[in-house]
C-alpha positions as CSV (number, residue, x, y, z in Angstrom):
1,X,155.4,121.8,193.1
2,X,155.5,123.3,189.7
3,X,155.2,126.6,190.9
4,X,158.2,126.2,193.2
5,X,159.9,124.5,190.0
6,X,159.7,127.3,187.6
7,X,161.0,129.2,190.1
8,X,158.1,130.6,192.2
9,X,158.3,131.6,196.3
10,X,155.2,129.0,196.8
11,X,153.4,127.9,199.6
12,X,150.6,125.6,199.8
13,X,147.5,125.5,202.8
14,X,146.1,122.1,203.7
15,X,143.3,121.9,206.6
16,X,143.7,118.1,206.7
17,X,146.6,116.5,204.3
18,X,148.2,116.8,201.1
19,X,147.1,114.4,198.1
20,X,143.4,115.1,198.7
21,X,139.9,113.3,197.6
22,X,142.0,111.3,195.1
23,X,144.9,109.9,197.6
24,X,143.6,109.9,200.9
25,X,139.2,108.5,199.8
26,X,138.9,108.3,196.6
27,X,140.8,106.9,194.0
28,X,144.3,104.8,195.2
29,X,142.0,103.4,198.5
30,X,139.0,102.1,196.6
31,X,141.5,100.7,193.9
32,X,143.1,99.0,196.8
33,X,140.2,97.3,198.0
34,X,138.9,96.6,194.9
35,X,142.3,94.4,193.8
36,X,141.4,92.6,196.9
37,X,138.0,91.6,196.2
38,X,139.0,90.7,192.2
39,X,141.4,88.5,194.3
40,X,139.1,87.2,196.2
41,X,136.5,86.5,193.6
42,X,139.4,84.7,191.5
43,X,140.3,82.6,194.2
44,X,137.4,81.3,194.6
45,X,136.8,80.0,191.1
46,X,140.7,78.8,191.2
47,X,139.3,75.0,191.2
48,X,137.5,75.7,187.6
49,X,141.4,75.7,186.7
50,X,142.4,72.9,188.1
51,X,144.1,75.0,191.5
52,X,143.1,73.8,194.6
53,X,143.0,76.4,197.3
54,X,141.6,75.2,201.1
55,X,140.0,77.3,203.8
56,X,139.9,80.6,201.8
57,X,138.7,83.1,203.6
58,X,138.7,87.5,204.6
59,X,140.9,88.9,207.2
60,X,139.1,92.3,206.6
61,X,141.0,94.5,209.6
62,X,144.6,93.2,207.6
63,X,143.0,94.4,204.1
64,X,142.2,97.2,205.6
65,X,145.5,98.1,207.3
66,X,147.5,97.4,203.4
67,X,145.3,100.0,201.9
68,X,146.7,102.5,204.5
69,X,149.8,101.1,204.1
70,X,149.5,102.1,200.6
71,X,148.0,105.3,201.3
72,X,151.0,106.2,203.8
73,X,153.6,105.5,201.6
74,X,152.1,107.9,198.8
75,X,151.2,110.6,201.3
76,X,155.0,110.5,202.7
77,X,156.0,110.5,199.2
78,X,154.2,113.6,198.2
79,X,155.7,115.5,201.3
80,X,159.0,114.8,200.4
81,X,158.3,116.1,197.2
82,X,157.0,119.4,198.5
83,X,160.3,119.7,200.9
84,X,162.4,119.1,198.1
85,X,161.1,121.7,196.0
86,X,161.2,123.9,198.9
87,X,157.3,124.6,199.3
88,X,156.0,126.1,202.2
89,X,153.3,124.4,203.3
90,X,150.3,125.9,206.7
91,X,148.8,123.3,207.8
92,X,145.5,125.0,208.7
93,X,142.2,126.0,207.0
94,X,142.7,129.2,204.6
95,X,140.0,131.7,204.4
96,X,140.6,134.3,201.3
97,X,140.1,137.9,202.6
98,X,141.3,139.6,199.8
99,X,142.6,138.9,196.1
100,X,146.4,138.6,197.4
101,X,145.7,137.6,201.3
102,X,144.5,134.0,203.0
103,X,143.7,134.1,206.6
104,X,144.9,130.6,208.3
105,X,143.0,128.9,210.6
106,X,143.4,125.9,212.8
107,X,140.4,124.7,215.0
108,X,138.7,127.4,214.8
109,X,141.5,130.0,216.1
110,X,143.4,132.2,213.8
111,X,147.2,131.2,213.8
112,X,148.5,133.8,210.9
113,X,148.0,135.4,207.4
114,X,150.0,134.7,203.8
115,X,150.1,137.2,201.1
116,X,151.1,136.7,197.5
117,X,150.5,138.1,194.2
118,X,148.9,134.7,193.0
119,X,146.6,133.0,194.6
120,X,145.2,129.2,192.8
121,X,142.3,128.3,194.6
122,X,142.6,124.2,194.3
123,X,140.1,123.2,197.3
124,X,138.3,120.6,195.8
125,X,135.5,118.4,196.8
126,X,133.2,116.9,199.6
127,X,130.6,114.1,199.2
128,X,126.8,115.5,198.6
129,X,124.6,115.1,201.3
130,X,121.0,116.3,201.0
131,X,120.2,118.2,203.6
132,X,116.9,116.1,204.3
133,X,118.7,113.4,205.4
134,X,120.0,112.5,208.8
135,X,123.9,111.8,208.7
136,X,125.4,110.5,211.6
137,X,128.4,108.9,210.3
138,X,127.5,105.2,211.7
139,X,124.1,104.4,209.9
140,X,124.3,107.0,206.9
141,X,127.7,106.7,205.4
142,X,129.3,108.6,202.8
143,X,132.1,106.9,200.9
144,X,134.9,108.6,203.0
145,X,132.9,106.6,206.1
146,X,132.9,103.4,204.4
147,X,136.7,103.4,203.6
148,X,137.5,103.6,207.5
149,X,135.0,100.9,208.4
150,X,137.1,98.1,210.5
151,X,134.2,95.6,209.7
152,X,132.3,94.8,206.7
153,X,128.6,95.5,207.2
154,X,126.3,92.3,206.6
155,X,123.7,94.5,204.4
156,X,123.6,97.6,202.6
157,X,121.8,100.2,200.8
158,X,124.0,102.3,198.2
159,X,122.1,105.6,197.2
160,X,123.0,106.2,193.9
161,X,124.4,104.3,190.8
162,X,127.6,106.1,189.8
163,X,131.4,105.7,189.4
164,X,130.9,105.5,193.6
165,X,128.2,103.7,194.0
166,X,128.8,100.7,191.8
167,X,132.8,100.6,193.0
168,X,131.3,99.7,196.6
169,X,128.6,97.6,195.4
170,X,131.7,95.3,193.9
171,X,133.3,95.8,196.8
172,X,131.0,95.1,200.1
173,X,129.1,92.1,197.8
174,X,132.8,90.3,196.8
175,X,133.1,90.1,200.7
176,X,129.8,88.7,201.6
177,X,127.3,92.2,202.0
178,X,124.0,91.7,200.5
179,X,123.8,95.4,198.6
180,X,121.0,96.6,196.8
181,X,121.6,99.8,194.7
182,X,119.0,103.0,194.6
183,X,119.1,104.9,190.8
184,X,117.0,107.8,189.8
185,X,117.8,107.1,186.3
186,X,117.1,104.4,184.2
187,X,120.2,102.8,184.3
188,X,123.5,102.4,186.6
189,X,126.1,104.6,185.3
190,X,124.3,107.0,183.5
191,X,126.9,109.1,182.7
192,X,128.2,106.0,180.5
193,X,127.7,104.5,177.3
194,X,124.3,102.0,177.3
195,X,126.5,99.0,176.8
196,X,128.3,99.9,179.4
197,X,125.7,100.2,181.4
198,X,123.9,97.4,180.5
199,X,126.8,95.1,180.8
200,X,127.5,96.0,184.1
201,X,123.5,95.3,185.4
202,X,123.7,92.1,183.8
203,X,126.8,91.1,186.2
204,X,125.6,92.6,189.1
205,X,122.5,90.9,189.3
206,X,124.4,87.8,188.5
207,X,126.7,88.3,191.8
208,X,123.2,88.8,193.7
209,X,123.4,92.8,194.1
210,X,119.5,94.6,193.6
211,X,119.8,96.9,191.1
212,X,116.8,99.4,191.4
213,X,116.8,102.2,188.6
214,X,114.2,104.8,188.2
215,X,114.1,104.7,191.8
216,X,113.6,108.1,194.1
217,X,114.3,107.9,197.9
218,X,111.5,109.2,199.8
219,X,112.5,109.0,203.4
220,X,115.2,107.6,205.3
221,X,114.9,106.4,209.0
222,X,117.3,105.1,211.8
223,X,116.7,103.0,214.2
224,X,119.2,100.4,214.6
225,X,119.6,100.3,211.1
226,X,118.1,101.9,208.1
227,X,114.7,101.8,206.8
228,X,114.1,103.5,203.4
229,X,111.0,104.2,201.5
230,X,111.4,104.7,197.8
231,X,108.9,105.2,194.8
232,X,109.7,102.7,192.0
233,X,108.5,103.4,188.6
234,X,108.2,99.7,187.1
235,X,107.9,99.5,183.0
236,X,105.3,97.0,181.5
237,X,105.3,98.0,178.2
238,X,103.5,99.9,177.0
239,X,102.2,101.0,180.7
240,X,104.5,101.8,183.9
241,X,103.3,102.1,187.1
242,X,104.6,103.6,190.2
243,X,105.2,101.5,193.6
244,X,106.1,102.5,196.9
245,X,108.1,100.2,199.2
246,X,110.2,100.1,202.3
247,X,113.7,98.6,202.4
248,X,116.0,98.1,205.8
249,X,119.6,97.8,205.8
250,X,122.6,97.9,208.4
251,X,123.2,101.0,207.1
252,X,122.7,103.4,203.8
253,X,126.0,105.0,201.8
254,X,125.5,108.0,200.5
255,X,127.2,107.9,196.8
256,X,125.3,111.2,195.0
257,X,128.4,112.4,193.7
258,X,130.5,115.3,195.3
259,X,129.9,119.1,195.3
260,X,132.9,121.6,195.5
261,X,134.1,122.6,198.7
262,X,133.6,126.8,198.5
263,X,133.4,127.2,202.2
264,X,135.8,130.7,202.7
């Protein structure tokens, strides 16, 4: 859109739709669901304020059809904004062939080729999935999975103690999912300050979510479910000592962070 602004002959290649990771599973859906379940949380202690609210209770498939509601009306907004500004846009898969060419693809087939004298490669990102572990889509989730889910799993295991990880873990336990959370590291949101960190353990294990840090995963299984089998390192100052146990879940999201999408 800038590009077109300042005066540019621009066109833009998107394989699936514009507004990306952010718009379409990352940022404005998980937002969405996570007003929902502060909501929900809230209503439920109304009565410590003197409200009374009966029969309070989750119409999940309506939730769920707001936050693509909300998604829509961004998406439509975005592509207005693109026709406006008079950019091209191929919807197909681009595959660079040369400094100044982009071969499009759709489904596999080749339907044309762009050239220009810039090119801004802006392809951005897919969830990491280890390559040891079994994703089918139904048991093993990634977080794009878990935003199209039209029911609310009653258990699940969240590899991974992120930004991602502990958003869902809000999430799926506001509405009734017993979650447990897998870490490698010594503490959920790692990345973070300790206090933040801290904090944040210290409320989840109040609202019932397992919170297990220094955690590997060793093996994940499906069969009708999950079953998982970590290695624990437990501290006993001024000894720790390593465990190894098996967890089962409905299913197991995948929240290891994202890797860049350098396919072509």
């Amino acid at each position: 859109i800038k590009a077109a602004q300042l005066g540019l002959r621009t066109a833009l290649v998107e394989k699936d739709k514009v507004g990306g990771a952010c718009l379409h599973w990352g940022c404005i859906p998980t937002k969405t669901l996570l007003h929902s379940a502060h909501l929900y949380r809230k209503f439920n202690k109304a009565e410590e304020c003197g409200i009374i609210v009966e029969k309070i209770g989750i119409n999940y498939s309506r939730l769920h059809r707001r936050k693509e509601a909300i998604v829509n009306r961004l998406f439509k907004g975005i592509q207005f904004l693109l026709k406006k500004n008079n950019v091209e846009v191929f919807e197909g898969a681009g595959e660079l062939t040369s400094p100044s060419s982009i071969l499009l693809k759709k489904n596999g087939n080749e339907i044309g080729k762009i050239t220009a004298k810039n090119v801004i490669l802006a392809t951005g990102s897919v969830p990491l999935i280890p390559h040891t572990i079994l994703y089918d889509r139904r048991y093993v989730l990634t977080s794009d999975d878990v935003l199209v889910l039209e029911e609310i799993p009653k258990s699940i295991i969240i590899v991974g103690g992120g930004a991602v990880g502990v958003e869902f873990a809000y999430f799926l336990n506001a509405f009734g999912t017993k979650v447990t959370i897998i870490e490698l590291l010594d503490d959920i949101l790692p990345a973070e300050d300790k206090e933040v960190s801290s904090a944040l353990r210290k409320v989840f294990v109040k609202m019932g979510i397992d919170v297990l840090t220094s955690t590997a995963l060793q093996k994940v299984e499906i069969d009708n479910g999950v079953r998982v089998e970590i290695k624990r390192k437990i501290q006993s100052p001024p000894t720790s000592k390593e465990t190894n146990e098996t967890l089962k879940a409905d299913c197991l999201l995948l929240a290891l962070g994202r890797t860049p999408a350098l396919q072509n």
